[in-house]
C-alpha positions as CSV (number, residue, x, y, z in Angstrom):
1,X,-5.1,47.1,22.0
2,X,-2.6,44.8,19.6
3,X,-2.8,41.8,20.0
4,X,-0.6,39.8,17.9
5,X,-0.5,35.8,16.8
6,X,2.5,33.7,15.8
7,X,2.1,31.0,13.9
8,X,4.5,28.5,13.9
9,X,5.0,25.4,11.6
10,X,6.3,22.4,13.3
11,X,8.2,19.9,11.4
12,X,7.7,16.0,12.7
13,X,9.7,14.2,14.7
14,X,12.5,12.4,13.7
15,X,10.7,9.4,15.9
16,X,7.3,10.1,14.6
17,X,8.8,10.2,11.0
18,X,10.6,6.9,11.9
19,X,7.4,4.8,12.9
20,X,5.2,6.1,9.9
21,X,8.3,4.5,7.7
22,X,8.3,1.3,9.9
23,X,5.0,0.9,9.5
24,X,4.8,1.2,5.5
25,X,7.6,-1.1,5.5
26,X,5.6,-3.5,7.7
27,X,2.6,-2.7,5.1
28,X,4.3,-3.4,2.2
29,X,5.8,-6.9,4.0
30,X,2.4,-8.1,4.5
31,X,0.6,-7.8,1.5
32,X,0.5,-9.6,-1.7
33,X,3.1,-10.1,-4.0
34,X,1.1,-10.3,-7.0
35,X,4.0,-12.0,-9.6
36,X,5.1,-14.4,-7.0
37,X,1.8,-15.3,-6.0
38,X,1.0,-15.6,-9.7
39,X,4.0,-17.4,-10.8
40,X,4.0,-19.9,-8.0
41,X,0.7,-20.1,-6.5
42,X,-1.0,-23.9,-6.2
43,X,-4.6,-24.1,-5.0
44,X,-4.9,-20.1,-4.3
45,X,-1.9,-19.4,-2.2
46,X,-0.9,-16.0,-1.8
47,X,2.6,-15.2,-1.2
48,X,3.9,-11.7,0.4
49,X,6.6,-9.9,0.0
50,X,8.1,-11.6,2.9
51,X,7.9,-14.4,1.8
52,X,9.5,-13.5,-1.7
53,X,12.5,-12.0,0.2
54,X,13.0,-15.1,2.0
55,X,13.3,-17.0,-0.9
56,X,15.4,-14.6,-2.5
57,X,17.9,-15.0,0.3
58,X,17.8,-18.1,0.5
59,X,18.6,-18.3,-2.8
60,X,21.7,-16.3,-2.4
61,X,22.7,-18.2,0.6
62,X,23.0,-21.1,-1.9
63,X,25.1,-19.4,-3.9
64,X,27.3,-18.1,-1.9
65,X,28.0,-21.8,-0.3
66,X,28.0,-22.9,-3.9
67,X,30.7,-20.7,-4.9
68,X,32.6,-21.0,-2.4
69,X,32.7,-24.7,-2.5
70,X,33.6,-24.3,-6.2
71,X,37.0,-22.0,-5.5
72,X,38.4,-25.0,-3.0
């Protein structure tokens, strides 16, 4: 009697591949941005990444406004 086994290697899914990037992503978000927190922290605040990009575009929003206020 032959008997035979097939192994086959499955690759993941493009969806399963997908969440575990969206959840680093949300990892990385929430945790500690070390220079930020270090540069502006008062009274042991701790700033995320988040946060950091939200000032950043904020930032940028400004600007923007600004120079284009300044061509007029």
């Amino acid at each position: 009697m032959n008997a035979s086994m097939t192994v086959r290697r499955t690759r993941p899914s493009l969806l399963s591949s997908l969440e575990s990037i969206v959840k680093d992503c949300k990892a990385w978000l929430n945790a500690e941005s070390q220079t930020f927190t270090a540069i502006c922290g008062e009274d042991k605040e701790v700033y995320t990444h988040m946060d950091v990009l939200k000032a950043n575009a904020a930032l940028l929003i400004v600007l923007i406004i600004v120079g284009v206020a300044g061509s007029l």
